[in-house]
C-alpha positions as CSV (number, residue, x, y, z in Angstrom):
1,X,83.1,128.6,132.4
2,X,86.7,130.2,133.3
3,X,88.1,127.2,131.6
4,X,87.1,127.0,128.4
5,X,87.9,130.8,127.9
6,X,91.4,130.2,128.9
7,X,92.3,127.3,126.7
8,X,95.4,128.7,125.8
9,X,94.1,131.8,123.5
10,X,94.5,135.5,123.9
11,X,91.8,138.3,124.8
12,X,92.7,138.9,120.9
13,X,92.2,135.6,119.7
14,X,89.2,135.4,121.9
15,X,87.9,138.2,120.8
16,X,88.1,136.9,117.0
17,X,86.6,133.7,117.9
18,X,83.4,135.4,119.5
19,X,83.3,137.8,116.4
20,X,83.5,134.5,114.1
21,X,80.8,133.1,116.0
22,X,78.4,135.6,116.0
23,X,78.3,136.5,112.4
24,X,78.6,133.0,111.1
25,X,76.0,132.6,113.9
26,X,73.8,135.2,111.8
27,X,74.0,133.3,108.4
28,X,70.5,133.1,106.7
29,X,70.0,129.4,106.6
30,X,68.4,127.9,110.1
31,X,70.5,124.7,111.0
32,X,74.1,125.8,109.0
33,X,75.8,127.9,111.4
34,X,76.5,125.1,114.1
35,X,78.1,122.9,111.3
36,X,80.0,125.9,109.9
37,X,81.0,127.1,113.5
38,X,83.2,123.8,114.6
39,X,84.5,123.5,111.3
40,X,85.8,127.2,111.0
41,X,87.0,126.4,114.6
42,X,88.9,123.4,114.5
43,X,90.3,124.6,110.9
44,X,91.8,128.0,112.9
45,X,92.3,126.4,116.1
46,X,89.9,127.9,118.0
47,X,88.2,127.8,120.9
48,X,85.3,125.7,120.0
49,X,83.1,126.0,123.3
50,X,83.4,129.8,122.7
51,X,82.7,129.8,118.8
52,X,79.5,128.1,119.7
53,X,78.5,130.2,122.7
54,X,78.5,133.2,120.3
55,X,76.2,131.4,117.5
56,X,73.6,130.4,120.3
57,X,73.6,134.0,121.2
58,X,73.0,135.1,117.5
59,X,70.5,132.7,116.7
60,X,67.6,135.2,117.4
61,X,69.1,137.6,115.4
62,X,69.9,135.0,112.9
63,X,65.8,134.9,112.5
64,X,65.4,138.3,112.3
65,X,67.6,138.7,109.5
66,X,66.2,136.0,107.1
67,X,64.1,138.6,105.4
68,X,66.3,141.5,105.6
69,X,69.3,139.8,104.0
70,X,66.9,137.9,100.7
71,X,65.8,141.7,100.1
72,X,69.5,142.8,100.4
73,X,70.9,140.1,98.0
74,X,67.8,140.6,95.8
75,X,68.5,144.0,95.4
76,X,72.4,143.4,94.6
77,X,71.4,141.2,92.0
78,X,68.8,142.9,90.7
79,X,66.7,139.4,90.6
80,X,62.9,139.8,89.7
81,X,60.6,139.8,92.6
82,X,59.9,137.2,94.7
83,X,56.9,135.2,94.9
84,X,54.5,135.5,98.6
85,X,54.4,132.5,100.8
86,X,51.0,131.7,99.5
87,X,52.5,131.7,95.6
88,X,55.5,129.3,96.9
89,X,53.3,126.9,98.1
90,X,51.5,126.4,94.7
91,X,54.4,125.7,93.0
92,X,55.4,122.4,92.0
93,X,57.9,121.0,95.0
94,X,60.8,121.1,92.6
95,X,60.0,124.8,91.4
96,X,59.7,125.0,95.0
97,X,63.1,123.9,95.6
98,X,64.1,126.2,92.9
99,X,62.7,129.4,94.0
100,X,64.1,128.8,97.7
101,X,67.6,127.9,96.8
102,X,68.1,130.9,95.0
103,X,66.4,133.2,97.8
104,X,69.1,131.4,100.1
105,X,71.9,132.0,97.9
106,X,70.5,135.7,97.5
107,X,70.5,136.1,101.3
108,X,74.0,134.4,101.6
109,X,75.7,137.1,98.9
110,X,74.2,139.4,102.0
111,X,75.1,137.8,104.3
112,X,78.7,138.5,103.3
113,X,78.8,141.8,102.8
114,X,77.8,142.2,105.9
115,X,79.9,139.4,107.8
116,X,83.4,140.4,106.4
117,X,83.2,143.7,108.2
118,X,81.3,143.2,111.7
119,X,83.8,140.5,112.1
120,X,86.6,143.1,112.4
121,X,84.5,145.6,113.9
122,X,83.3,143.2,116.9
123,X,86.6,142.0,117.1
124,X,88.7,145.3,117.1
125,X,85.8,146.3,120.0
126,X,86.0,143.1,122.1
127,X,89.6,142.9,122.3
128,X,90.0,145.8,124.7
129,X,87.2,144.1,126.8
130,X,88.7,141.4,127.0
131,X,92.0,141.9,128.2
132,X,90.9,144.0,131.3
133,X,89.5,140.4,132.1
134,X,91.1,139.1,134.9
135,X,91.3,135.5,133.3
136,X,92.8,136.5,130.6
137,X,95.7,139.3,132.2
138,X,98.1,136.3,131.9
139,X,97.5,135.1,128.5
140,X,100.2,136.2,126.0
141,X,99.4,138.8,123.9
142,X,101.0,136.7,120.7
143,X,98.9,135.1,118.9
């Protein structure tokens, strides 16, 4: 486990890439985070292993937050109400499709807002952490 914390990143860097993780790990649509995870990682140069160890970890929170984040984006876009499970699943396959793309795109806009700032709140938190780390005392601080 030692090793694929050390490859080469600082308890800063580190602690960005966990941050990244989890909240991208948190994004309302089951399956995306993974994909979005290695590409956000190997576009930045991070440390992949870690990046995906901290979306794993979200992924129950990820659940939790379906619902919360469609009545967030709802209410920032002042959308009409939402139709119940039971009305969704009278409605024609492509209304359907419809109704549930724009929920996700509703729970995305949400999904943002919140993102953009627990990123640099978990990452300002977890740096500190991290450097009293033993692993990491020899990493360069430079990023």
């Amino acid at each position: 486990m030692t090793q694929w914390l050390r490859q080469g990143v600082s308890p800063r860097r580190l602690a960005l890439t966990l941050a990244l993780g989890f909240a991208i790990g948190c994004i309302p649509v089951v399956g995306l985070p993974t994909l979005v995870c290695a590409a956000v990682a190997l576009a930045l140069r991070l440390n992949v292993p870690a990046i995906q160890a901290a979306n794993y970890v979200a992924m129950p929170l990820q659940l939790a937050l379906i619902v919360p984040f469609v009545r967030l984006g709802g209410r920032m876009t002042a959308s009409a109400p939402h139709p119940n499970t039971i009305a969704l699943l009278r409605l024609s396959p492509l209304h359907m499709a419809s109704q549930l793309s724009g929920l996700a795109g509703q729970a995305l806009l949400a999904w943002v807002l919140v993102a953009i700032p627990a990123v640099l709140l978990i990452t300002i938190a977890l740096t500190p952490m991290l450097r009293r780390l033993p692993m990491l005392a020899n990493v360069q601080a430079g990023d």
